[in-house]
N, C-alpha and C positions, 0 to 999 in steps of 0.2 A: 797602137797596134794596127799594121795592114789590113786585119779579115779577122772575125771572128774563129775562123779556121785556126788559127796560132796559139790559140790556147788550150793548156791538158784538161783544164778546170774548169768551171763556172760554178761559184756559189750564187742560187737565183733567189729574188725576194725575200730574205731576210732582214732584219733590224740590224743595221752595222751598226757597232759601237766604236766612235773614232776618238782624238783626243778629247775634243768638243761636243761631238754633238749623237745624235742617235738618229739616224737614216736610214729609210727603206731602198736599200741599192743590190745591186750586183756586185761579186769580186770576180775580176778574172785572174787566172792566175797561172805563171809559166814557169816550169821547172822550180816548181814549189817556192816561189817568189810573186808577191801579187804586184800582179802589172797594170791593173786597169780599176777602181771602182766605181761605179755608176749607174745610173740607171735603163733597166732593158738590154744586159749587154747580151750581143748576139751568141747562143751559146753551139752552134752549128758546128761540127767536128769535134766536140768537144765532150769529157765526164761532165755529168752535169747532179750539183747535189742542189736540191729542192728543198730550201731553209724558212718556205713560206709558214709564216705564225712561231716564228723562231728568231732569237735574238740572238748575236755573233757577237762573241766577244775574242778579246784577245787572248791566246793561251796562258794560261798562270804559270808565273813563273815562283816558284818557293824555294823560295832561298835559304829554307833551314829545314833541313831533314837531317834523318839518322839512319840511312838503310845498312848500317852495321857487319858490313864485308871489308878488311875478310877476317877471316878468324872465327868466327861465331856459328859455324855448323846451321842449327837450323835455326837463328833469327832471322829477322826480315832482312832479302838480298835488294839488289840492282833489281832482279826482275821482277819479283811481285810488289817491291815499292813502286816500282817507276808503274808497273799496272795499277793500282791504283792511283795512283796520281792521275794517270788519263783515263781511267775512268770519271775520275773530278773534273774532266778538263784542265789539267795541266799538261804540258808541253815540257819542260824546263824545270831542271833541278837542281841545287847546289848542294853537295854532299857536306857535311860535318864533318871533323875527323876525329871523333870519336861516333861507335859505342865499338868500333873493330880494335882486333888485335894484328897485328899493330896498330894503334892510331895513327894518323896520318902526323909524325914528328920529324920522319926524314925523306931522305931520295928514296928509298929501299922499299920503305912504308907505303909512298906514291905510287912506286910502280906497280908494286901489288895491289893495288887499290885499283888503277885503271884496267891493270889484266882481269880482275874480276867483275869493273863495268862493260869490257870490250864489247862490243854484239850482243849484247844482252838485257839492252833497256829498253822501253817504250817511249823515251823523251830527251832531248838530248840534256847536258850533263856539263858542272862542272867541279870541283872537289875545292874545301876549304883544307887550309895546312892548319897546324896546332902549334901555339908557341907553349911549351913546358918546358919545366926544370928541366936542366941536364941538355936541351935542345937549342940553346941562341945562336949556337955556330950553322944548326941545317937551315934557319929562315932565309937568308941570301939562294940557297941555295934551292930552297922549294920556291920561291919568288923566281927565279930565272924559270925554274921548270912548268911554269903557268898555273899555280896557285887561285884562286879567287882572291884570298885573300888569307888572314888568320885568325884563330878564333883561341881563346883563352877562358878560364873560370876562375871566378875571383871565390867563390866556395867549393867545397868538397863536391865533385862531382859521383859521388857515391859507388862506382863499382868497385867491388873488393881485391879484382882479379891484380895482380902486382905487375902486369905488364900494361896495366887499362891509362886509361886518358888520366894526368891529375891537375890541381889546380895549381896555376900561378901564385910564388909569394909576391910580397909586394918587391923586394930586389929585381926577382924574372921577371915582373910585370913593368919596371921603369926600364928594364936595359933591352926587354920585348920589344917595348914602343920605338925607343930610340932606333935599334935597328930596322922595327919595321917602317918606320919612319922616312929611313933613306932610300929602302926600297918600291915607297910610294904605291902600300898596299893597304889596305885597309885592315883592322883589326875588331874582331866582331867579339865583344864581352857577356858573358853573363854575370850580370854582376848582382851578386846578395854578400855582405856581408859576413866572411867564415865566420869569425871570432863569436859575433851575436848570434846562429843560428845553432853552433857547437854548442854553445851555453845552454841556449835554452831547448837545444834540445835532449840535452843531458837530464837537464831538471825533468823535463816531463818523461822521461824514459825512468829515472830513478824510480818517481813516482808510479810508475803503473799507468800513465796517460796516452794510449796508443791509437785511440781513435782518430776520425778525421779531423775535427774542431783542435785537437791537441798539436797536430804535424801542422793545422797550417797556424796557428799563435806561432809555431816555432820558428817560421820563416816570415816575420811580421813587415810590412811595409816601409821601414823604417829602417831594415838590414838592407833592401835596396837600395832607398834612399843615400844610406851611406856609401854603399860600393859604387853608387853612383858618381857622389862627389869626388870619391880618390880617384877614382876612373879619369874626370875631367879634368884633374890638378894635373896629374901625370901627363897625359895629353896636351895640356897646357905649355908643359915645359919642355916637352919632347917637339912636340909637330905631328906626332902621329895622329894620321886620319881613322878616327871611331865610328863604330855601330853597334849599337844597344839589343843587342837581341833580346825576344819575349819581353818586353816593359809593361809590368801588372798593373800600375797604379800611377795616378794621375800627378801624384810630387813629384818621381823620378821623370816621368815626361815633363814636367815645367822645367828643371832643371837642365836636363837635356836643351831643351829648346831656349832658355835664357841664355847656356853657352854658344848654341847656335849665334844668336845674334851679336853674341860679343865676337865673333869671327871666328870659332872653333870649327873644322871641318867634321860634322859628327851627324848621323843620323840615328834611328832607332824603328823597331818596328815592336808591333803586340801580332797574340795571336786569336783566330777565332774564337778560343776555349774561353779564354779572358773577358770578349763579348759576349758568348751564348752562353757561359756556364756561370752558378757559381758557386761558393761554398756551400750554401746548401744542396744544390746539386751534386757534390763531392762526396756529402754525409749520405745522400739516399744511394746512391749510385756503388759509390765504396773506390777501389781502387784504380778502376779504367781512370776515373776523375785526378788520379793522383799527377800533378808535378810540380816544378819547381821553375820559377816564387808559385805559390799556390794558386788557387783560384780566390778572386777576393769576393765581398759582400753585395749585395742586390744595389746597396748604394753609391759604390764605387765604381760598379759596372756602368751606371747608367751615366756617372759624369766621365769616364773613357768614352763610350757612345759619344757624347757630344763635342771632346775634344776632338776624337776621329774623325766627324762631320767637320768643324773647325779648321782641320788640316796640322795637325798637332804630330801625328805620327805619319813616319814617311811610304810605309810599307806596309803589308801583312803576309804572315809567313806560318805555316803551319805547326816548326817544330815536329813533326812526326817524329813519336820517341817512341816504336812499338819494341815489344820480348814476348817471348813463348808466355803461352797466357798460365802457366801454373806460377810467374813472378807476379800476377795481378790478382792473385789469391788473399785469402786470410785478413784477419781484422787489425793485425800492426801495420797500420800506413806509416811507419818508420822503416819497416822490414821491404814492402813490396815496394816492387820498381815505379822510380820515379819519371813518366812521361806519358804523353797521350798521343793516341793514332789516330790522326784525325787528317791524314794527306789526302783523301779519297773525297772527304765531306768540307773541304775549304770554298770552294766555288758556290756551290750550292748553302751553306750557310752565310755565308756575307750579301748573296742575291735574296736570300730569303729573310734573313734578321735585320739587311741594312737595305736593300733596295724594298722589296715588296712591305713591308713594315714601317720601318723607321723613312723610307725615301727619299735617301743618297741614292744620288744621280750615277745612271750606268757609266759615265765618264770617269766621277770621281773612283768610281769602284777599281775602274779595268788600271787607271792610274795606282791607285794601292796595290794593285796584283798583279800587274805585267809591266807597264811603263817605269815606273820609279828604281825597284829593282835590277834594271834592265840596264838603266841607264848609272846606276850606283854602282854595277859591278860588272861594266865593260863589255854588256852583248847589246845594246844598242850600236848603229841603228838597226842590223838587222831585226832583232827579237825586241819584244814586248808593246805592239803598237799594232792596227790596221791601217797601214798605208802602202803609195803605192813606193815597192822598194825591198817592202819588209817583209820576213818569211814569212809564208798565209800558214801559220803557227795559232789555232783558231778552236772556239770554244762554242757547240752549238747547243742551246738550253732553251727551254721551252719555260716560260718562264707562267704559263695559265695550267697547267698542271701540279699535282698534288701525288706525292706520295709518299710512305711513313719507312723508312731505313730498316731492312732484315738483316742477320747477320750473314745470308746467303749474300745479300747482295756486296759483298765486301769482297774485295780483290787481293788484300794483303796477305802475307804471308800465316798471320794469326788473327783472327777476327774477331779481336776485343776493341772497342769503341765504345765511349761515354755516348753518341750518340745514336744507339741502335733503338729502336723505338720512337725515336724521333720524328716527327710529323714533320713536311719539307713544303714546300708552297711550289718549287722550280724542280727541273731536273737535265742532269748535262743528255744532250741526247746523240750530241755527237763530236770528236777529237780528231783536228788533222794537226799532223806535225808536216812543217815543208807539203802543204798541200796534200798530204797522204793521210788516209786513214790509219787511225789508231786504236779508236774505239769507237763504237757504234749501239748504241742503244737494244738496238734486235738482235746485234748477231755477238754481242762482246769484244772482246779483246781481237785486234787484226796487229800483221805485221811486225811480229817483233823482233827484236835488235834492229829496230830503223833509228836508233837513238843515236847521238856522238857527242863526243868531247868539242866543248864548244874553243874557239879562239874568241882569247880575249884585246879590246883596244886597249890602250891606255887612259885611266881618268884620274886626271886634275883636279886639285882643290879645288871647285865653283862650276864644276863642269855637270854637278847637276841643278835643277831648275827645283829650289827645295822652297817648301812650302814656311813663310818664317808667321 
């Protein structure tokens, strides 16, 4: 740059988090694109935020949420998900297409969907399609229309409503791939086993078994496992490019990662709940704790921990699956809604259970939460990095402070969370999207509908840098 004069920005003396390393520098940064990092940069004509004693990371991008528009009256919208997401310091989000009415299964579906994110979010934004029954003729055509990609369920995704999201049989699910195959998008599964989880959860429903211990036996490790491996076959013979959403347990990660290295274009991600929570957690806590595949055992928890350090898993992604909190009621965890709202607390949990604890490196961190996702579904290079180039899409957290989650403090539309009462080590203190604030610590939520529909590149099979 000419002069210091040239730039809107100057983030001063903060901890930058870059792919490598962790540096005390400057960002300068012009028309919400950082153009300079360094040290001492002169900030003379310039905004200038004061990051001293404060660590910069890159904006999270979550690649699996549910803000549940439109259709849905007063469940969680665009607006108060995308607010608390930046409250978390998230920047960037990828919509589901389900829990709305319509799901997102055709052109029609989409457009309402975007009319309902227009000007209205705090971070920018992009929408996954749905491949169901009845729907293989509109994938071609949600793919032209800028899709992320498509997302399918190999079990019962449980809403009763007859217009709601359903799951893939195995016919949808091979002639899915094949199409979305040629259209060279990615296809994001949840995969549990229908047939095994029907079963047994019929049996324990017979019986009168409605507690927690009872719903997660119902969804056992082993229903994964299997939906894992039809998932890979199919994929095998198709071509089509996989991703594993929420993977609970450490078989279906080997698995995954063993077809990785046989050449399979496939990745997978877990989520926080999966590291910080766990069955027992579920049984004290009651229904906030409730999803699906379950939360698993203290000892299962701790060999995911190690695999994730490892590099096992490519991602982390919150799943935010919030509802009006009278579905998080009552003692049938068969009956109450299946998901956890945890989009506000994703940053600040992995900084605090995986940096300041367990001591994964701020690099590998910002890599699971902004870089990998980024670069897996086509907003690289601008998003998910601190360099120079890339939108200053930035995440400021104070990482020597302490304090314990109220349900005031919650920004989403219903303010149920497994983790309210939870003691934190870090906290985000401040969100810029494109150099602009977001959220700020003192004063809350700023600027909203700065968010947009992102343009995506094209990604090629090997076009990301995966951890084998």
């Amino acid at each position: 740059m000419e002069s210091a004069t040239s730039y809107d920005l100057v983030i001063t003396g903060g901890h930058i988090v870059t792919e490598s390393a962790v540096e005390r520098k400057d960002i300068g940064i012009v028309n919400g694109v950082i153009a300079e990092i360094s040290e001492n940069i002169d900030p003379e004509g310039a905004a200038v935020v004061d990051a001293r004693g404060l660590t910069v990371m890159p904006g999270v991008i979550d690649s699996h949420v549910h803000f549940n528009e439109p259709g849905l009256g007063s469940w969680e919208g665009f607006r108060t998900g995308s607010a608390a997401l930046a409250a978390g310091g998230g920047t960037c989000f990828l919509d589901m297409p389900l829990n709305g009415i319509p799901p997102t299964v055709s052109l029609s579906a989409l457009q309402q969907k975007r009319a309902c994110a227009s000007g209205r979010t705090y971070a920018d934004y992009g929408f996954w399609g749905g491949l169901m029954p009845g729907h293989l003729k509109d994938l071609p055509l949600l793919a032209q229309a800028g899709v992320i990609g498509f997302k399918a369920f190999m079990s019962s995704p449980g809403d009763k409503d007859k217009e709601a999201f359903r799951r893939s049989d195995d016919r949808t699910l091979k002639e899915g791939m094949r199409i979305i195959a040629e259209t060279g998008k990615v296809l994001a599964l949840h995969a549990e086993h229908e047939p095994t989880v029907a079963r047994l959860t019929r049996e324990a429903r017979s019986q009168g078994r409605l507690g927690a211990a009872s719903y997660t036996a119902s969804r056992p490790i082993a229903a994964e496992v299997e939906a894992v491996e039809t998932a890979l076959r199919y994929a095998a013979e198709s071509g089509c490019r996989l991703h594993f959403v929420h993977i609970s347990s450490v078989a279906a990660a080997g698995l995954i990662r063993d077809a990785r290295k046989s050449g399979l274009d496939v990745t997978l991600e877990t989520c926080p709940h999966y590291l910080c929570l766990t069955d027992s957690d579920f049984a004290a806590i009651g229904a906030a704790a409730k999803c699906a595949p379950p939360l698993r055992d203290a000892e299962e928890q701790a060999v995911l921990w190690r695999k994730l350090q490892e590099g096992w898993f490519d991602f982390l992604a919150s799943d935010h699956s919030p509802c009006p909190a009278e579905l998080k009621t009552g003692t049938d965890m068969f009956e109450a809604w299946g998901g956890i709202a945890g989009v506000q607390s994703t940053l600040e949990l992995m900084l605090d259970e995986g940096h300041l604890k367990r001591g994964i490196p701020l690099p590998q961190l910002a890599r699971l939460l902004s870089a990998a996702p980024a670069e897996r579904f086509g907003l690289a290079p601008a998003k998910g990095r601190i360099a120079i180039g890339c939108d200053a899409d930035l995440a400021l957290a104070d990482l020597n402070t302490s304090y314990t989650l109220q349900e005031t403090d919650l920004y989403q539309q219903h303010r149920t969370s497994p983790y309210i009462g939870r003691s934190f080590g870090c906290r985000v203190k401040k969100t810029l999207l494109r150099g602009r604030s977001m959220y700020n610590g003192s004063e809350g939520l700023l600027n909203p509908g700065s968010g947009r529909e992102l343009e995506l590149r094209p990604v090629h099979s090997g076009a990301m840098n995966i951890s084998l």
